[in-house]
N, C-alpha and C positions, 0 to 999 in steps of 0.2 A: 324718816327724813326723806324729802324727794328733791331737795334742788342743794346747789351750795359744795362743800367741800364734806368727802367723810373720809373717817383714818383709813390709811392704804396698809399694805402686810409690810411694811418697811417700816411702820412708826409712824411715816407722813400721812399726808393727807394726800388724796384723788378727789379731780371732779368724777361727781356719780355719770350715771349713762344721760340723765337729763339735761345738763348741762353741758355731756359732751357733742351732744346734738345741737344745739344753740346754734356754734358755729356753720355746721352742714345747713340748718333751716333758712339763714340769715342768706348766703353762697345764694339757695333757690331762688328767694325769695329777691336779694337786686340783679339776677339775672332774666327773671320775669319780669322784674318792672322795665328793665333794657330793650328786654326781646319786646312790650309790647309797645315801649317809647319810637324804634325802629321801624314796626309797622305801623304807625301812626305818622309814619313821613312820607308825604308823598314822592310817589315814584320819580327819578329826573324824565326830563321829555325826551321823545326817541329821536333818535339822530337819522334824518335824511340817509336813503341810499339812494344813488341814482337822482335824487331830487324829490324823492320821494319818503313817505312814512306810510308801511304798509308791512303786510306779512310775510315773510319767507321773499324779499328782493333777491328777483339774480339775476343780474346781469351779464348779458350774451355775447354782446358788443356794443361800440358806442353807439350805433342806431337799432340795437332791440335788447328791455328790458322784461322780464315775466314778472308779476308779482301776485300778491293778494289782495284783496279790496285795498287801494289807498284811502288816505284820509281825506276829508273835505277839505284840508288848507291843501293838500299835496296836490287834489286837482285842481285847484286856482288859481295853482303857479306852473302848472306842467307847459304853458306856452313858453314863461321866462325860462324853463331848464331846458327847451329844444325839443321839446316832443310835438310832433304836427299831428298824429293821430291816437287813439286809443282804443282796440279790440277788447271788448268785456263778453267773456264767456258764460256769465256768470248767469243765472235766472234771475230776473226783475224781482222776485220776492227772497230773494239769498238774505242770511242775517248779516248783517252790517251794513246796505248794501247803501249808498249814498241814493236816494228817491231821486234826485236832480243834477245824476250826474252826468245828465247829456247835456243839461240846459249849462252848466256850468263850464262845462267843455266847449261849446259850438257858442257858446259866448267869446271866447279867447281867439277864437278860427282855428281850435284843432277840431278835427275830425274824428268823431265817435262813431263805432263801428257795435253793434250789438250783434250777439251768435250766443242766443240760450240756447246752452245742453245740461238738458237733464242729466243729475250726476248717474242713474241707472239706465240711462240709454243713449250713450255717444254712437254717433253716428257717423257717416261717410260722408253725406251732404255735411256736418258742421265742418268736418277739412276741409271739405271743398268751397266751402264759403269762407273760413281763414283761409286759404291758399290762396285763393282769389285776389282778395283786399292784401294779404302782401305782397304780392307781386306787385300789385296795382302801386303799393306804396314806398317801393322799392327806392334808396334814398336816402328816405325820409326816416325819423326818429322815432321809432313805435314803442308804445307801452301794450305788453298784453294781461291781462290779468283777471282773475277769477275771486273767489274768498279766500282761499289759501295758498294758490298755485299749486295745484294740485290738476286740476284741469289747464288751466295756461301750461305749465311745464311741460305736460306730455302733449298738448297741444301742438306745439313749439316745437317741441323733440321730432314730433310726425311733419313739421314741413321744413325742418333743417334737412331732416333725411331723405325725404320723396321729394321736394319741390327744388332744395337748393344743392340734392347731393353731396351732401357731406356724409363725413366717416359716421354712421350712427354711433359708433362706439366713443365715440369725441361727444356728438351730439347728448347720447344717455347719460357723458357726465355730470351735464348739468340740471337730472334730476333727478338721480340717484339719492345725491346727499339731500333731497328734499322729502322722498316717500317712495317706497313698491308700489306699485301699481299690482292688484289683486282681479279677481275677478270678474265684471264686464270689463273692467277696464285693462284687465291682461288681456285677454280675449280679445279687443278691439283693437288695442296697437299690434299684438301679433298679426292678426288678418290684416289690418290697414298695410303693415309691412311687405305680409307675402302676396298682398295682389298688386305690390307691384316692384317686385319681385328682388325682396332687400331680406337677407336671410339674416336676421338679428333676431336675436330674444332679448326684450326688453324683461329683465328680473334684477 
């Protein structure tokens, strides 16, 4: 006999081991069909930060955001959310990278500022060409952004502290909770640091 009821040592009857599996199979089996009901629903849309839909938003103050590629509608509207310009750190071949995003920008009359850095080789001329353009746009509402903010962030971090003298310890919190900085890129925010002469380790 393999399915069904057989006598138990009390006289009665027991379901066998096959039938007490039934229930456990049946459990798996509409929880699979659940879990793959769930993933067949698309995702809700990402909610605006700053006016924006992009990766890792943070916002610094009301006239400067850092972020990661925003999206094509995020740029189309960044005149109606108050942004007059936008700094992309990012290389013209970055994945994700909007192909038209100046055309889209300098269509609205904001101002799009380009500064490719090589993720393996930041350089001193790239601060000094963001330092430049915010000073220049001092004011005004700036988006800075990269593919991740990862670049923007520490970006950012080196001209709140050398250009605008703040606490770098204030400064490093807002990119801390974003990612470490390793390797050239430890190497360049400390040297960028101590040549001019701001005794912080960014880790």
């Amino acid at each position: 006999m393999t399915a069904g009821f057989v006598p138990g040592n009390d006289g009665g009857f027991e379901m066998n081991a096959m039938d007490r599996s039934i229930p456990a199979m049946l459990v798996l089996l509409v929880s699979s069909l659940c879990f793959e009901a769930a993933a067949a629903e698309p995702a809700p849309p990402a909610s605006p930060v700053a006016g924006i839909v992009a990766p890792n938003v943070r916002v610094i103050s009301p006239l400067l955001v850092t972020a990661g590629q925003p999206d094509r509608a995020s740029l189309q509207r960044l005149k109606s959310e108050g942004y007059a310009a936008v700094i992309s750190l990012s290389p013209s071949d970055a994945r994700d990278a909007v192909p038209e995003e100046s055309q889209i920008l300098t269509a609205q009359g904001v101002e799009f500022i380009h500064i490719p850095m090589p993720w393996q080789a930041p350089e001193a001329k790239h601060l000094e060409a963001m330092g430049e353009a915010m000073q220049r746009l001092k004011g005004r509402k700036v988006l800075v952004h990269c593919q991740m903010n990862m670049r923007a962030s520490a970006m950012t971090f080196l001209y709140r502290a050398i250009y605008e003298k703040e606490d770098p310890a204030k400064a490093w919190g807002d990119v801390k909770p974003l990612w470490t900085p390793t390797n050239q890129w430890a190497t360049f925010l400390d040297g960028q640091l101590r040549a001019h002469g701001i005794a912080f380790e960014a880790r």
